[in-house]
N, C-alpha and C positions, 0 to 999 in steps of 0.2 A: 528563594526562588530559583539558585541555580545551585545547590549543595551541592549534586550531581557532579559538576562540573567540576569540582575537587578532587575527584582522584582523578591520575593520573591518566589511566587506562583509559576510562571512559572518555576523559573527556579529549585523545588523540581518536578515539574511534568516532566521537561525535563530530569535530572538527572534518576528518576526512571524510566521513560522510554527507556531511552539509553542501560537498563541492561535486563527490562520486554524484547525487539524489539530483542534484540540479543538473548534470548532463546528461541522464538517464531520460530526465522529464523533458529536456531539449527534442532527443530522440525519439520519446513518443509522441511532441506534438508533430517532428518532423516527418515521422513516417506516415501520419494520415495525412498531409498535407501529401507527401511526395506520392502516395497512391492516386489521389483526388486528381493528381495529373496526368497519371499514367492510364486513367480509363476512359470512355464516352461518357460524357454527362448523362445518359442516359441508362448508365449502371452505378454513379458513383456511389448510391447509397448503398447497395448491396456491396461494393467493393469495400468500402471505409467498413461494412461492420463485416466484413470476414479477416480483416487486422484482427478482431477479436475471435474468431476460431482456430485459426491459426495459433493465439498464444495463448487461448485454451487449454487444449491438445495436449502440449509436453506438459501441464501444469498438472493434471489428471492425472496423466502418465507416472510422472517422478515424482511430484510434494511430497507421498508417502513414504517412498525409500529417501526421500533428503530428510525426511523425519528423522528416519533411525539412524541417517550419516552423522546429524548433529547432535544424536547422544552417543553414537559408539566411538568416531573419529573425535580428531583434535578440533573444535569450533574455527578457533582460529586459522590454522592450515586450511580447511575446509573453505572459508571467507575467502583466502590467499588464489583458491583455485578457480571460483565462480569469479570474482573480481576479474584476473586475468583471463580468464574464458570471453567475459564481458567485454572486454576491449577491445579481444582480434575479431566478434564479430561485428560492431562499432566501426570500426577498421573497413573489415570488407564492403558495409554497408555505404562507408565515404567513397573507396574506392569506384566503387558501382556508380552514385551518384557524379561523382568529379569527370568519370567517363562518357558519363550521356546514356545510362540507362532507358532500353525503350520500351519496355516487357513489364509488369507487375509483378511475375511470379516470383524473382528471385529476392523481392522486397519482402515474400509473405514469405517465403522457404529459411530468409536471414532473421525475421521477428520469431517466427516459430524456433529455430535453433539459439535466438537469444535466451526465450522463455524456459528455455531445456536447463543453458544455463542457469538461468538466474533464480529456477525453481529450487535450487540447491540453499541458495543466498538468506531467505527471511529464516527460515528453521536454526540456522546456523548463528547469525548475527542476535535475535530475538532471544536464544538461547544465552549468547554469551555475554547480553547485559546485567542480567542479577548476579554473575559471576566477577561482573567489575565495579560493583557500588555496594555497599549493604542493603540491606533490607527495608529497613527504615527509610532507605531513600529509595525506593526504586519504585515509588508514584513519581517522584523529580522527575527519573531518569527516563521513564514511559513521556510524561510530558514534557519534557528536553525534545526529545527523540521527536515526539510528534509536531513540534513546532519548529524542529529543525530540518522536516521531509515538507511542512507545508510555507516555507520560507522557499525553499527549493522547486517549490511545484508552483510559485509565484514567479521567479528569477527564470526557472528555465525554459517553460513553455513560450514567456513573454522575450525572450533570448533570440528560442528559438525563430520569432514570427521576424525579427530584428534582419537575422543572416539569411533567414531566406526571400526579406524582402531585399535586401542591399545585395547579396552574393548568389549562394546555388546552399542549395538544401545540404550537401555535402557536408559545408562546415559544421552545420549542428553534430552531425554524426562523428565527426572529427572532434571536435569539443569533447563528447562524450566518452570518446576512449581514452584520450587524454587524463578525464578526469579520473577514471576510475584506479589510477596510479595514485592519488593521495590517499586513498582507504588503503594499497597496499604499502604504502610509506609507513600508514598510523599503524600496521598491525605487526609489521617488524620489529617497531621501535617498542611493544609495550614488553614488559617484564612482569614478571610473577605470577604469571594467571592461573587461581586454584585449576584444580583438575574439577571435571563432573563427578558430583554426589553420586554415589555408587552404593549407597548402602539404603536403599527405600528397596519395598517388591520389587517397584518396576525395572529395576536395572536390570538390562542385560549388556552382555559385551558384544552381542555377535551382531551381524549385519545382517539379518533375516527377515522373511515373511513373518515368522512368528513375533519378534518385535515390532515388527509395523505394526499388526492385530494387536497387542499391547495399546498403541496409542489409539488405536479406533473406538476399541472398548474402553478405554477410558475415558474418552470424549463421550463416547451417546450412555455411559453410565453416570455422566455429572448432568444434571437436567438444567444449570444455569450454566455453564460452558457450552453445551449444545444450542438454548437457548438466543444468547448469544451468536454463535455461529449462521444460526438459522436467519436469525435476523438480519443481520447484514449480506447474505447471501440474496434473499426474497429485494430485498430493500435495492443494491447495485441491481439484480438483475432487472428492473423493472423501472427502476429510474440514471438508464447510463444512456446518457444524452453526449456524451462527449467525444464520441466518435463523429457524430453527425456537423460535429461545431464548423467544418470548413464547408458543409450544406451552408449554415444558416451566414455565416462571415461573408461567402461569396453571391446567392442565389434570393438570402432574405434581406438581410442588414447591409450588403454591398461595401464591406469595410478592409477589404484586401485581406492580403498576407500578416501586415500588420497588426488590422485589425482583431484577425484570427488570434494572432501571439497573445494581445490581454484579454482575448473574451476565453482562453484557454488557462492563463495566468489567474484569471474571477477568483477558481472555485479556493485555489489554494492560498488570493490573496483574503478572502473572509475567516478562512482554515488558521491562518497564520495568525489572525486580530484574535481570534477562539481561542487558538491555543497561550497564546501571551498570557491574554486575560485568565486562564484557567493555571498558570504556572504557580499562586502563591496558594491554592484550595484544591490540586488533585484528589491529596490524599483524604481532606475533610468534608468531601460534599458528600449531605444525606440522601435518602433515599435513592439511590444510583440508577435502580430499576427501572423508576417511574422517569428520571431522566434521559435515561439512554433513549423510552421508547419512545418520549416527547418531540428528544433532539431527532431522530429518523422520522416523526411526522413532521416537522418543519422542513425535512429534506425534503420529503414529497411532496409538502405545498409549495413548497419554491422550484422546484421542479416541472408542476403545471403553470405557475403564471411565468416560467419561463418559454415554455410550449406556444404562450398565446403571443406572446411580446413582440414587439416589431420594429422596436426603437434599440439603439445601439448600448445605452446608458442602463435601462430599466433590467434587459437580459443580464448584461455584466454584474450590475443588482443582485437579480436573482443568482447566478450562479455564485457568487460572492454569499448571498445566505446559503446556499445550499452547502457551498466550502466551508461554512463557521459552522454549521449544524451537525456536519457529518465529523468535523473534529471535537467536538465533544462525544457524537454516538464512540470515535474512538480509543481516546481515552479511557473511558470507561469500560471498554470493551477488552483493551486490553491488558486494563489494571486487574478487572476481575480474573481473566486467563493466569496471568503470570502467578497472579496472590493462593489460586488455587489448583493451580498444580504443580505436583514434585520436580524436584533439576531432573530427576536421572529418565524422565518423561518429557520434560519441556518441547526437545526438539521434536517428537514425535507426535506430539500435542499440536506444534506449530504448521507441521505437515500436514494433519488435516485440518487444520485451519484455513492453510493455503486453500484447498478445494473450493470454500467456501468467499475465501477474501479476495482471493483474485479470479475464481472461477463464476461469480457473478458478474461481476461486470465485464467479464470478457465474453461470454455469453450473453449480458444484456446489449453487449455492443452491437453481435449478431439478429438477436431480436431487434434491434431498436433499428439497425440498416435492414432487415428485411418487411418490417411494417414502413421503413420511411418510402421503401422501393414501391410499397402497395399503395399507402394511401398519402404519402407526401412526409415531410419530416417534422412538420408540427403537429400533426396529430399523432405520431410518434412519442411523441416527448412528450403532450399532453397525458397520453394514456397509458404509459407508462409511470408517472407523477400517480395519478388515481392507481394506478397496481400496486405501486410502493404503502401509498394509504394504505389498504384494504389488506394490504399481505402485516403490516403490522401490526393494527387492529387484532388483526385473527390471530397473532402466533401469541401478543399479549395476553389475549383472553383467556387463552388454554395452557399459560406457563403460569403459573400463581408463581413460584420459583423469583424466577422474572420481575415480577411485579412487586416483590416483598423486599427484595434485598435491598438493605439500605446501611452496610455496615460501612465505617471508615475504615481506612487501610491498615493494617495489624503495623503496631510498631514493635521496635526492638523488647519492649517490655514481657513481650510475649515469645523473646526465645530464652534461651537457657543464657546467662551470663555470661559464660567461659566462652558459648559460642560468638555470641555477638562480641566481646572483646578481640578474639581470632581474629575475625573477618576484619572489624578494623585494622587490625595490625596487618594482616594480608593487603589489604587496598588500601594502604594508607599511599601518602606523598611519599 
């Protein structure tokens, strides 16, 4: 269940990770919280979902050249820089807040320069995990990884509702920059990290347009890595209710600041029971397809009897299925990425992935506050639940791709001897 966690590399990257992800998730619950103050009640819906335009923006922008950063550049250095970028603006963010910030703007101008940063971050990290495990193990290491970001997204948004009921919103911010020192503790200390596969088509050395165009074409020429992509794009942007959550803590459910912190806490405390339970069968579960599409309509159905709910316990409920559901759609989602595409591609792979992975629900954020501003925030979340339906329904039907794949994860059997001997000997203890 936890192979992974044997080599060396890995398992300092996963370690400083697990504290970096949970001050991160601090920070996003804190900043919707700290907008929700900073407007009229009478715009806060519009305001909570342009948090998600705001860190749209740079993500569109950059994902594609931090694609080609984390094949051309050193993965690691590259980590070394977004991490520390991540902290000073964490930093400025406490500053603001510890002063008595009276403005919004400069809350939406410090999320959007975070997202700049930290657009660099997934391409790179993502990239540098099959370089620190074998092959064989890297279903563990995907579901490590995922049960150790939704351990984090339980701990820290529930943190955060903590300091900003006892203290000032600040500390969450402060927490956060702090933590993102233990990802660069764990990446100084690791040794021997192969280099990137260089020897497939798609390597290039340079840092160009024409290597971005590399990983685009290669994403919409794979029809079950697009597939994939498409799906969880339709799926967030139609079902991202979690901007709205200080609406429903404060205006529905009347559960404070607190309150907020575990109904924030839900999705990632279901996430976390998913991914556990999913840690000794990553790599052996059939038909992957027909799962992935199952676990994203149980998103969407938890998603609308979230919409209608009105009791404190049933909502946390639902978002808790929707956190278990949506960790399985990712597991799977990002076992099939990894398994089928090349190193010397991965990070530009990942780049446009970003568009999709974080580019939905930061734009379902702004849909989802610009119907809550129209017609209220539960019909919001309702109708977005029924989008999520209907958008996967339709992409299943016209992906046969999609629908068929049911292979287990390729094990060492399947590379050359001499190879899989190396890498052990490379990532050994």
């Amino acid at each position: 269940m936890i192979a992974a966690l044997r080599y060396r590399n890995f398992r300092l990257l996963w370690i400083g990770l697990i504290v970096s992800f949970t001050g991160s998730f601090m920070q996003q619950a804190a900043i919707l919280w700290h907008v929700s103050l900073l407007v009229p009640p009478d715009r806060k819906g519009l305001a909570l979902g342009m948090v998600g335009l705001v860190r749209v923006v740079p993500i569109v922008l950059f994902s594609m050249l931090a694609g080609v950063a984390a094949d051309v550049f050193d993965r690691r250095k590259l980590m070394l820089v977004t991490q520390l970028g991540g902290a000073i603006v964490a930093s400025i963010l406490a500053m603001f807040a510890f002063v008595g910030l009276t403005t919004v703007w400069p809350v939406y101008a410090l999320a959007a320069l975070g997202a700049a940063v930290g657009a660099f971050d997934p391409p790179a990290r993502h990239s540098l995990v099959p370089m620190l495990v074998p092959r064989e193990h890297l279903p563990n290491a995907i579901n490590l990884n995922t049960a150790m970001v939704q351990v984090a997204s339980v701990a820290g948004p529930a943190s955060a509702g903590v300091l900003i009921a006892r203290a000032n919103v600040g500390w969450a911010y402060a927490v956060n920059a702090a933590s993102f020192l233990f990802v660069v503790a764990a990446l100084l200390m690791m040794r021997d990290v192969p280099a990137t596969d260089r020897s497939t088509p798609h390597a290039r050395d340079q840092f160009s347009l024409a290597a971005a165009l590399d990983g685009l074409r290669f994403v919409f020429r794979a029809p079950l890595i697009r597939s994939t992509m498409l799906l969880d794009f339709f799926a967030t942007f139609f079902a991202s209710a979690m901007a709205l959550l200080p609406i429903f803590a404060q205006d529905v459910l009347h559960v404070g600041a607190t309150g907020y912190g575990w109904l924030a806490a839900a999705p990632a405390a279901g996430a976390a029971v998913a991914s556990l339970a999913m840690l000794p069968m990553a790599g052996r579960i059939k038909h992957q397809g027909l799962t992935l599409v199952g676990a994203v309509i149980a998103y969407g159905i938890s998603t609308v009897v979230f919409g209608y709910s009105t009791t404190f316990w049933l909502t946390f409920a639902c978002l808790a299925a929707s956190g278990a559901s949506d960790a399985v759609s990712m597991i799977i989602r990002n076992l099939v990425r990894q398994l089928e595409t090349p190193d010397a591609i991965r990070g530009r792979m990942m780049g446009v992935n970003m568009i999709f992975f974080m580019g939905g629900p930061q734009l379902g954020e702004l849909e989802a506050g610009a119907v809550a501003q129209w017609l209220g925030a539960r019909v919001s979340v309702v109708t977005g639940g029924i989008g999520c339906l209907v958008s996967t329904i339709v992409l299943a039907a016209v992906t046969p791709e999609l629908r068929a794949y049911g292979s287990a994860a390729p094990s060492t059997a399947s590379l050359p001897a001499a190879d899989a001997r190396a890498r052990r000997k490379r990532e050994s203890l």
